[in-house]
C-alpha positions in Angstrom: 83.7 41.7 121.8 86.0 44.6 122.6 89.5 44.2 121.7 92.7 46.2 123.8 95.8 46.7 122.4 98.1 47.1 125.5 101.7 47.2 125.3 103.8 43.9 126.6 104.7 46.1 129.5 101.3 46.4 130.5 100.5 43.2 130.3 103.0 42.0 131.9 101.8 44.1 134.5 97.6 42.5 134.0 99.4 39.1 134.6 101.3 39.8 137.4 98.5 41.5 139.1 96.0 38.4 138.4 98.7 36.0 139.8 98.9 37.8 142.7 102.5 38.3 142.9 102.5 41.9 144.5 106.0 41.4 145.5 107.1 41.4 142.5 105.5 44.5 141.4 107.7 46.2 143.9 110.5 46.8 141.5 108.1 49.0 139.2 106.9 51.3 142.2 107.8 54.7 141.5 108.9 54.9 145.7 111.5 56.6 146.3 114.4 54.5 147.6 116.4 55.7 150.7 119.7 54.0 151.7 120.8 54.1 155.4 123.3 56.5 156.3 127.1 56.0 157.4 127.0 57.2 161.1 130.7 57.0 161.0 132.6 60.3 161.8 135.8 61.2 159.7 138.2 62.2 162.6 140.3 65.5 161.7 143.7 65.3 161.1 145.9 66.5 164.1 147.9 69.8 162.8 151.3 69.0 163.7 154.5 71.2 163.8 157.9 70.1 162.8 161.1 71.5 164.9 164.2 71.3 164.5 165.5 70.9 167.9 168.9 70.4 167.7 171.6 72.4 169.5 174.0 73.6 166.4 171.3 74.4 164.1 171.8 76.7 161.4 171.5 80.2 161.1 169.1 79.8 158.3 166.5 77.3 160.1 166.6 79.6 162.8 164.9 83.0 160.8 163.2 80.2 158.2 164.4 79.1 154.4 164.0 81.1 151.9 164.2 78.8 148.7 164.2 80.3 145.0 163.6 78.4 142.3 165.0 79.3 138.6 162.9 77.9 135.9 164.5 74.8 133.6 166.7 76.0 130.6 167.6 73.1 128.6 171.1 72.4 127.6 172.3 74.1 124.0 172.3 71.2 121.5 176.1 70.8 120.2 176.0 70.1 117.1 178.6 67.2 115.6 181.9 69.1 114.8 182.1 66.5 111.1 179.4 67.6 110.2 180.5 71.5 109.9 183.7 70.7 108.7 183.1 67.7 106.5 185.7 65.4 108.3 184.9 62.3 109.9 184.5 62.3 113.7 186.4 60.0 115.5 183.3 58.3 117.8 185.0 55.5 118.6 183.9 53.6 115.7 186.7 51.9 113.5 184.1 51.6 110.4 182.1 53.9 109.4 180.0 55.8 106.5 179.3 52.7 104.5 178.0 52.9 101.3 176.9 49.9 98.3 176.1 51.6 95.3 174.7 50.7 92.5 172.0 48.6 94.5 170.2 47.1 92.8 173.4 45.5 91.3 174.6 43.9 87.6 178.0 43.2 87.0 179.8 45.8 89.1 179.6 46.8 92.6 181.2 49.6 94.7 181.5 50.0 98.1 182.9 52.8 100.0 183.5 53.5 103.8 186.0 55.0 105.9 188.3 53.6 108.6 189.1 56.0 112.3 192.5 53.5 112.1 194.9 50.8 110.3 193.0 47.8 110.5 192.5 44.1 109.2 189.1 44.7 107.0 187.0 41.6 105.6 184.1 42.7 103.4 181.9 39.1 102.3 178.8 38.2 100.3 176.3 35.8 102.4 173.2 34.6 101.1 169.9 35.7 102.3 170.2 32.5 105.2 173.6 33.4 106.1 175.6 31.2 104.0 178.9 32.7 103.1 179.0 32.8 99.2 182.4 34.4 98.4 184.7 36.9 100.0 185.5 39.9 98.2 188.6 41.8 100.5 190.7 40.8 103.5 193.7 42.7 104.3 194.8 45.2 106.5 193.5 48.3 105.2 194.9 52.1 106.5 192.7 54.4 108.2 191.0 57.2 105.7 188.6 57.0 103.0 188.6 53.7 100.8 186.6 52.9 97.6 186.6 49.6 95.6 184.9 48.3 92.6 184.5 44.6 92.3 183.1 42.5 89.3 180.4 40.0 91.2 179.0 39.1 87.7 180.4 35.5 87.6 180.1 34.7 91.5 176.1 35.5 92.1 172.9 34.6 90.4 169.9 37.0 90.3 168.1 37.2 94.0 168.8 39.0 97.5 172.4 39.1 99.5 174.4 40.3 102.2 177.1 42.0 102.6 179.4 42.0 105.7 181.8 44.7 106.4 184.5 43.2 109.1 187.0 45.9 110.6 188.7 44.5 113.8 185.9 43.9 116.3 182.8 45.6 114.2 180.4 44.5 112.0 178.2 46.1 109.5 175.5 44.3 107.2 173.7 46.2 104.3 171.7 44.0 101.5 172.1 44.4 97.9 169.8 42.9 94.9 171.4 40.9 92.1 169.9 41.1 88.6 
């Protein structure tokens, strides 16, 4: 007995052919297959000329326009005046240049900022959901640099707060840890 070792693609090939499904063999031809073609015609594109054709045209349409284009230079970046001179700028802001410090905190904590104007300032301790726990200043404050120290030692436990800086209509928030 004489055994052949053909690949499954032949065979599939021996058992088609001895079904006698030729049409399906048709998919294997090595026929080259030709589509039909698009009779359809791209039409040109009519050249069309623009005029001007009114009466009191200007001078310049009438010999053409000669247009010039000068390439982009971008704007020369201004640097912020309070920065060179170490002064505060005045941007509108009542409160700003906030500092807490020593964070994370112990018994003490100091907290410096500086206000553009005279103003009523309210500077609390929240909890971390927003709970107010105590408030340390509210009074109307005058415009420069200010710097207190308060003693929080008694008033917090050890975790995670807030504290809100109020000066008229603003609000700042900066978080400090408790030991």
């Amino acid at each position: 007995m004489v055994k052949l070792y053909l690949s499954s693609f032949s065979r599939f090939l021996v058992i088609i052919t001895l079904l006698g499904m030729t049409g399906a063999t048709h998919a294997f031809s090595t026929e080259k297959l030709t589509l039909p073609r698009d009779t359809t015609k791209v039409q040109p594109v009519p050249k069309t000329k623009i005029t001007d054709t009114r009466k009191d045209k200007p001078q310049v349409l009438k010999n053409g326009l000669k247009v010039t284009i000068e390439p982009f230079k971008p704007a020369p970046i201004k640097i912020n005046t309070a920065l060179k001179t170490g002064k505060k700028s005045d941007n509108g802001k009542l409160l700003s240049n906030v500092k807490v410090y020593p964070n994370p905190v112990a018994s003490e904590i100091n907290l410096s900022y500086h206000l553009n104007k005279e103003v009523n300032v309210t500077i609390k301790i929240m909890d971390f959901l927003g709970n107010e726990i105590t408030t340390l200043l509210s009074q109307k404050i005058p415009s420069g640099n200010q710097d207190h120290t308060f003693n929080i030692s008694s008033k917090l436990n050890s975790g995670l707060y807030f504290i809100r800086f109020i000066a008229g209509n603003e609000t700042i928030v900066k978080r400090i840890s408790v030991l």
